[in-house]
N, C-alpha and C positions, 0 to 999 in steps of 0.2 A: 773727339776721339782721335785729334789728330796731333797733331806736331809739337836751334832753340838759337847768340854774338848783340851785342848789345846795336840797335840799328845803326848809330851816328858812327857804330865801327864796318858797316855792310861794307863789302866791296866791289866797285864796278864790276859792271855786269863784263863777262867774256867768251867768247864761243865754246860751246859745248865740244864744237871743233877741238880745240886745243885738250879735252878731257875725254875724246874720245878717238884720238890720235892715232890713224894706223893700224895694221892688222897685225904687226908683227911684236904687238906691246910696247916694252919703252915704259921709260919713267912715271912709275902711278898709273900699271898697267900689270892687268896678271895674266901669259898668256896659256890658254890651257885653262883645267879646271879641276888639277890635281893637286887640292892645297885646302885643309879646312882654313875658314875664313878667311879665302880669296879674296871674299868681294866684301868685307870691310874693310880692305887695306888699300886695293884699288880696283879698277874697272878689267873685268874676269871675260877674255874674248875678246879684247877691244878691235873693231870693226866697222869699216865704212861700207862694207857691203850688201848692194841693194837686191832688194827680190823676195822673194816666198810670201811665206804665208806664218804669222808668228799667235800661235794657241795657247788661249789661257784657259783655266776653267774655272768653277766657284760650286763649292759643296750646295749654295742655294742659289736665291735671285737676291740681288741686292734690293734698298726698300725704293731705288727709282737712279735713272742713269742724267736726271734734271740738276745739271750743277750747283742747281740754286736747292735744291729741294733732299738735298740728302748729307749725312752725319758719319759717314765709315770713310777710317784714311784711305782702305784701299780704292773706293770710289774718287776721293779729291786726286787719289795718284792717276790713276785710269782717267778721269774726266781730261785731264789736263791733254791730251791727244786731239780732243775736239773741240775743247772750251777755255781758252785764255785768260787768268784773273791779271788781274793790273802787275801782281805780283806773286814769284811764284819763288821753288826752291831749286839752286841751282845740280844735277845731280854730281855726286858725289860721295866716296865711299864713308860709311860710319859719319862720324860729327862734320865732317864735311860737308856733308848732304845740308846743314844746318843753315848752309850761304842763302841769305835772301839777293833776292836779284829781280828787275825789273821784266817782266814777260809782257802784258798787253801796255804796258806804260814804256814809255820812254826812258823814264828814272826813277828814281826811289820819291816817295813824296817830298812835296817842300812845308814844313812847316809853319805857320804864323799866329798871330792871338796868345803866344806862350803853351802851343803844340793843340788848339782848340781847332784851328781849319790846318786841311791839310788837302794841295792842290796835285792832281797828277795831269801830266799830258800824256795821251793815247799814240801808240804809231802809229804815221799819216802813211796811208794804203793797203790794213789790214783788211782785209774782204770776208763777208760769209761764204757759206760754199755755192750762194747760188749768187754770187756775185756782186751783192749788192755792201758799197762802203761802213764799217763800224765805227759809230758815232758815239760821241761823248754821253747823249742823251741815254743809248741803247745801255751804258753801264749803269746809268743810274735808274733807270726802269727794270733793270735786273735786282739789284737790289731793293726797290720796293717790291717788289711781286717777292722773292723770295722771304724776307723779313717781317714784310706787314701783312700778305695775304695770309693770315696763319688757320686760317680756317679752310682752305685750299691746299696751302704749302705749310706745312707745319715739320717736314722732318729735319730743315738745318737747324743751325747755332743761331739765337737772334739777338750778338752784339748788336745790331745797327739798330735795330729797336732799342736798345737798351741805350744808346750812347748819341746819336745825332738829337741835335738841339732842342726841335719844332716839335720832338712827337712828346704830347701828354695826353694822347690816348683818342684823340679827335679823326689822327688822317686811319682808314682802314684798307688802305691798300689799294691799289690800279685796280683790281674789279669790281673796287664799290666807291671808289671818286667820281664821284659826277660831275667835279670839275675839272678834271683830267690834267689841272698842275701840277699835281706830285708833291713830291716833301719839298718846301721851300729850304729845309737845310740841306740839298744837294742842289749845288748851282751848276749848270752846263753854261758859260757865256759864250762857246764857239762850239765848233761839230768837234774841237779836239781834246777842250777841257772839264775835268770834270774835279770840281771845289765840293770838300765835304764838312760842313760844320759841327760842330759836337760841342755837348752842352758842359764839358769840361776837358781839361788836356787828358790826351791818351797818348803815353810817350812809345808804346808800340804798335803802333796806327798801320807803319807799312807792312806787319805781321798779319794783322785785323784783315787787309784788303788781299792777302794771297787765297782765300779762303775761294773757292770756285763760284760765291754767290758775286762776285763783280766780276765773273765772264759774262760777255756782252748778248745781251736775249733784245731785239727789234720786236718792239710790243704788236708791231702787225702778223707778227708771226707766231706768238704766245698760242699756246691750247691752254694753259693752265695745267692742272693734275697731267693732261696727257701729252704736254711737251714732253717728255722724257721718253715717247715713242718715236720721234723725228727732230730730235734735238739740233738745232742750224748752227754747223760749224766755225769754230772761227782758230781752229788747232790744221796739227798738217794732216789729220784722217775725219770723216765723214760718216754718218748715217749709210750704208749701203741696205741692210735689214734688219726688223728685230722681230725674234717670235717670244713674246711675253713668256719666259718665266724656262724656253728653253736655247734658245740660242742671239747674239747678237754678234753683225757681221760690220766691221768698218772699213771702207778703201780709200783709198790716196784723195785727200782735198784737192781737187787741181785749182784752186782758187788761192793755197796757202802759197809762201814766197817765202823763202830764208833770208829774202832780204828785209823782210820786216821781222826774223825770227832769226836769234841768233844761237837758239836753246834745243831748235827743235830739227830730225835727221831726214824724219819720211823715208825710212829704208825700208820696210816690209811694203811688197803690195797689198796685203791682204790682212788684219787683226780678225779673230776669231775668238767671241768667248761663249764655250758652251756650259749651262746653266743645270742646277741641281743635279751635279756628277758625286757620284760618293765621293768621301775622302780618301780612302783604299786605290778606289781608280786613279782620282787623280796624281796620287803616288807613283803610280804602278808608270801611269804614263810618262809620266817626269821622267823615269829611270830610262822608257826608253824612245822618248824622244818625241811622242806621238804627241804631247803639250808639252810646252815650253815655261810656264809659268802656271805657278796657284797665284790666283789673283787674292785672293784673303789675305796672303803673305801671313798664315797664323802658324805655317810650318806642317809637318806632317804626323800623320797619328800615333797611336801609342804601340802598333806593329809593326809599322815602317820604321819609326824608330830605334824601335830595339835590332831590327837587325843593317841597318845603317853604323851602329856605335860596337857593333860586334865583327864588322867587314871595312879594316882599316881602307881598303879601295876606294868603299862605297862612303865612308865617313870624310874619305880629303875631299869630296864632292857637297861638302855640305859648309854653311853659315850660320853658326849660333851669336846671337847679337841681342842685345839690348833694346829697348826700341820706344825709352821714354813711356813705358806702361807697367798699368798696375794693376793687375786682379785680387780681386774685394767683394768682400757682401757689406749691400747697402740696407743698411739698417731703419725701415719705414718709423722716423718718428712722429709720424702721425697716425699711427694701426697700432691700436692696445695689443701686447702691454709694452711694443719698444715707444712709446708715448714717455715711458718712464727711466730717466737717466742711469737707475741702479740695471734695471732689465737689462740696459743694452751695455752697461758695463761688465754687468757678466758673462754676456756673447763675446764680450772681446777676451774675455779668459776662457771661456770655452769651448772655442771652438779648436779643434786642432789640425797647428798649422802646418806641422812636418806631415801628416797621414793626407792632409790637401795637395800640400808639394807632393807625395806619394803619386795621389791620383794625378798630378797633370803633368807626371812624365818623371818627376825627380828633380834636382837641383840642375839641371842643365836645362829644366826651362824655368826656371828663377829660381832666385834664395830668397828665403823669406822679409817676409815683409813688418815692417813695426809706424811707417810713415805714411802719408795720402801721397807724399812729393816723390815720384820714383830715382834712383841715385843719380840718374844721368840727366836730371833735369837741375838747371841752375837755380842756387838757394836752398837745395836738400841739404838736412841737415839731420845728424844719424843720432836718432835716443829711441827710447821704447818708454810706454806708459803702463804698460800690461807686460811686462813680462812672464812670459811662460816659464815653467818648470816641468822639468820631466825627471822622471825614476824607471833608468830605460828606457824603453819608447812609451810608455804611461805616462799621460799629459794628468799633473798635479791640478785637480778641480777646487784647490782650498778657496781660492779667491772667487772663482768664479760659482761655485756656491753658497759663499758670506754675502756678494753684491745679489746674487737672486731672493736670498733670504732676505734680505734690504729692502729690494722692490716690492715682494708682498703680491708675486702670481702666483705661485701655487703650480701648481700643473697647469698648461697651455698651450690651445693650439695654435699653428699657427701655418700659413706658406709660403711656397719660399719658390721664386721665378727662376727660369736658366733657358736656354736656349736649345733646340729639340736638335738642330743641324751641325750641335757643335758636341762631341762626345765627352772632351776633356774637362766642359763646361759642368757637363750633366753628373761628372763622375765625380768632381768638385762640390755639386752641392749635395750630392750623397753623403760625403763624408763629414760635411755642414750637418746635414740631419743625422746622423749616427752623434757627432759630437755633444748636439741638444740633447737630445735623447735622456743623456746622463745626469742633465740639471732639473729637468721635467719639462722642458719642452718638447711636444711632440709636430713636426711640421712635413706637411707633403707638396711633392713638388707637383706645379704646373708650366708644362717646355712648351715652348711655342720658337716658331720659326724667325731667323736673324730677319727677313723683310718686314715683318710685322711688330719685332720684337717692342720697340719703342713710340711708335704709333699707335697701336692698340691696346699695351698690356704693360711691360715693365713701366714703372715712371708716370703713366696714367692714374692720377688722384682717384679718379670715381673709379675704374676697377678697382687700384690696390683697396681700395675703401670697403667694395663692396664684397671683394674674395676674399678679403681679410691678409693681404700681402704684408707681411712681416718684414721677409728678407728676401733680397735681389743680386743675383749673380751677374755681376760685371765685369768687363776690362777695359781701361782707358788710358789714351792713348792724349798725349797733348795736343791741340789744334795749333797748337804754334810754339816752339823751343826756347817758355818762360815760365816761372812760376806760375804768371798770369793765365798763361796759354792752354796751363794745366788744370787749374783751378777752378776757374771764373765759373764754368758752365755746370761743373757738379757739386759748386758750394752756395752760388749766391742765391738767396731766396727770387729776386729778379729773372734769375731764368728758369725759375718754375713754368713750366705750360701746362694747360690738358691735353696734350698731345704732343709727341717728339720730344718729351721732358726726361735730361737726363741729371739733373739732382733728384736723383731715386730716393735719397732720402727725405727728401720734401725737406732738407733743412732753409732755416731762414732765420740765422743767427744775427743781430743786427750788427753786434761788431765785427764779425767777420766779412759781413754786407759792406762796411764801413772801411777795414783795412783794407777790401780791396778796391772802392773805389779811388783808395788817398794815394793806393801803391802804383797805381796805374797812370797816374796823373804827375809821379816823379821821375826827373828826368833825370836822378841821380840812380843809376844800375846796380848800384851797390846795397842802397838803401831800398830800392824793389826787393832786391833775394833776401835782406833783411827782412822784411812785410813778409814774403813769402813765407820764412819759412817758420813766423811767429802764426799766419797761419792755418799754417799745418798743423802747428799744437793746439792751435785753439778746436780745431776741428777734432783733433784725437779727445781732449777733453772734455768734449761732447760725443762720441764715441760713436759717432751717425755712422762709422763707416771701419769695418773691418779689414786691413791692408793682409793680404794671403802670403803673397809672391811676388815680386820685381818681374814681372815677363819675360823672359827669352826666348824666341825663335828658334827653331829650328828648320830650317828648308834646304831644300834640295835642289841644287843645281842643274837643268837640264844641259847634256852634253850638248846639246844642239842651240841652244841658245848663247846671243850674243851682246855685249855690253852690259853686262849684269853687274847693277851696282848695290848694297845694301847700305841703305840710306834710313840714317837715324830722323832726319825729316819726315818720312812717313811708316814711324812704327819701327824701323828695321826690314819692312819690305826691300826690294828691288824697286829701283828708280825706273818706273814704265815709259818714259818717255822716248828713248831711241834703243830700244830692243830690237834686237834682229836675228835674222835666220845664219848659223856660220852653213860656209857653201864648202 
């Protein structure tokens, strides 16, 4: 759900310094916060100044704060405070935000074998917080426990099961090897390197390793499931306290060093995020100062908004952005009757798309949708399979009741998943089910909470199976700023799981299975967004998957906050990394 420059164009890493230059603004700097989209043009406050206490809040509990063990950008953005991957994004406003740059490595990887190993060095004197040195080993025991424990850890992305060499299904992870080697395709030959081999080239490898499952976890220190209660630092903030499910408090690592970090500020003494705040509040607060930040980054509701876009004051206070996503119903091709191609081509004519943009706010949180590839990810490419017709705002059902007459259901029930914490989500599939309605599908909804959402229920085979889940309300977000990055996890039949599974469609098309192994393996960039965005079509011609809206954000600026950067690398959020209190 996360994250787009082709790698062999990355460019040296550079201090954060230089990007967040002085209080007084200056070039690629906006000072003040009297300006809609400030903070996609540049850095909104920019500030070296240290102290306070910087407040975030979250409409719920995320599904775990374990870098290795969780799937929402807003977490991989957050984690990054406490947890180092080899490789991270450098912040920066709008496509900017897109720079890869080295965080726990020294450099970008080295490739060899024609892109099949790819070797990185660690910085020599990174510390945990409780002082003890981060070794080569500790990343690659990160990544087994995250990847192959998945009966333990089941809610990240699991490229590295899918892609290092040795695994055909033998090794099962650090808490069931008995022989405590580990995957022989991760070679450690010193405390500071760490060689990763794969069982074919992956030309965006140093994308793959930004992902928070290669922040460094010391297997002496692992709880499993419940490291994400005392998670061991290796960012410049810390563990201070967490009370499950209402507040978690971070303070200053004294163990971190800018001289081993050249990304990271340490300005706030104090991060605070407090848990299952409505979204009303956490508005209300934003305006006036008492939280600095919604950590969702999903923008604010459908009453704040309206009177935000009606108080020109209140509206130059805001950032509407893009953010590399797409909202969509995922189309169960495995739950009669979307089993059957004509079924679920007439969902794609019937549902309607303007009364959906209705409910999630209007064309300022996207324009609608016709592609899986959202516009600002590389290789979209703009056609429609289904086009809609309207007579006024009456969406023409000709098509979409010739393909149901095709399939042969009849009247049918059916349900249809959304998220209980998210309103925009829920109002979304309302209009889903009002749209069925008309064809003779009748579907009721079952909400459940974002911590749970994809562990227990969406995407889960034997629920959807056994509640007869039909349709799935989703929004996704790239893991990385490529066709690749967007695709891989909600197309390929491969990253099917029974748990943390997010091809909600259970598809497992083998050419598609097929293009994107071949696409990934070219190191020609051109010829990737090509693969990409062949596809896209091919996915639309299986119709798994209903595209609603292009996502747009809306959020609100806190006057009080400082360094605000909106960064198409994580969604279109705020880049969390040197936030700070303006004094």
């Amino acid at each position: 759900m996360r994250r787009s420059v082709p790698v062999a164009a990355v460019a040296a890493i550079t201090s954060a310094g230089l990007l967040l230059a002085g209080c007084s603004g200056g070039k690629g700097s906006s000072e003040g916060s009297g300006e809609a989209n400030a903070a996609t043009k540049g850095v909104v406050n920019a500030s070296d100044a240290k102290g306070g206490t910087v407040t975030y809040a979250l409409s719920d509990a995320p599904e775990s704060f374990d870098p290795g063990n969780t799937y929402y950008a807003f977490i991989y953005n957050f984690s990054r405070l406490y947890a180092r991957p080899l490789t991270t994004f450098k912040p920066g406003p709008g496509a900017k935000g897109n720079e890869l740059v080295p965080d726990l490595a020294e450099s970008m990887g080295k490739p060899s074998d024609g892109g099949k190993t790819w070797t990185y060095k660690i910085r020599k004197g990174v510390k945990y917080d409780d002082g003890t040195e981060v070794t080569s080993q500790d990343v690659k025991y990160a990544v087994e426990r995250s990847n192959f424990a998945r009966d333990v850890l089941s809610l990240g992305p699991n490229y590295f099961q899918q892609f290092l060499k040795d695994n055909d299904g033998g090794y099962k992870g650090p808490y069931k090897d008995k022989s405590k080697a580990g995957l022989k395709s991760i070679e450690t030959p010193d405390a500071q390197t760490v060689v990763f081999h794969l069982k074919k080239p992956f030309a965006e490898f140093d994308y793959l390793v930004s992902a928070p499952q290669t922040a460094p976890v010391p297997q002496a220190k692992d709880k499993g499931a419940d490291y994400t209660k005392s998670v061991l630092s290796t960012g410049s903030y810390k563990f201070e306290s967490y009370a499950e499910g209402k507040k978690l408090t971070l303070v200053r690592n004294p163990q971190w060093s800018a001289k081993t970090d050249p990304l990271r500020k340490q300005l706030p003494d104090k991060i605070v995020l407090n848990l299952k705040v409505a979204q009303s509040t956490i508005d209300k607060d934003l305006k006036s100062g008492n939280t600095l930040v919604d950590l969702a980054g999903r923008g604010v509701d459908g009453q704040t908004q309206a009177q935000l876009l009606t108080d020109p004051k209140e509206k130059a206070n805001t950032d509407n952005t893009l953010g590399q996503r797409l909202v969509y119903t995922a189309l169960n091709t495995k739950v009669k009757p979307f089993d059957n191609i004509e079924c679920r081509k007439a969902v794609q004519y019937a549902i309607d798309k303007k009364a959906v943009q209705t409910s999630l706010g209007g064309p300022i949180r996207g324009e609608l949708a016709s592609t899986v590839l959202p516009t600002d990810i590389e290789g979209y490419q703009k056609y429609d399979l289904y086009p809609q017709k309207y007579d006024g705002d009456k969406l023409d059902l000709t098509e979409a009741k010739k393909h149901w007459d095709k399939c042969g259901a009849g009247k049918t029930t059916t349900t249809i998943l959304a998220r209980n914490d998210r309103q925009d989500e829920v109002d979304a599939a309302t209009t889903v089910i009002d749209s069925l309605k008309k064809i003779g599908v009748t579907a009721k909804i079952q909400s459940y909470p974002t911590s749970k959402y994809f562990s227990d229920y969406a995407g889960v085979p034997k629920f959807n199976k056994k509640n007869n889940v039909g349709l799935i309300m989703m929004q996704w977000g790239s893991d990385f700023p490529t066709g690749y990055g967007y695709l891989q996890q909600i197309l390929n039949g491969k990253a099917i799981s029974q748990s943390g599974n997010t091809n909600l469609s259970e598809l497992d098309d083998p050419e598609i299975n097929k293009l994107l192994d071949s696409a990934i393996a070219n190191t020609d960039k051109a010829a990737r967004e090509k693969a990409y965005a062949e596809i896209d079509k091919k996915t639309m011609e299986q119709a798994a998957i209903v595209p609603l809206t292009y996502f747009k954000v809306l959020m609100y600026r806190s006057p009080k906050a400082t360094n605000l950067v909106s960064t198409s690398a994580f969604s279109g959020q705020y880049d969390y990394l040197n936030i700070g209190v303006k004094k």
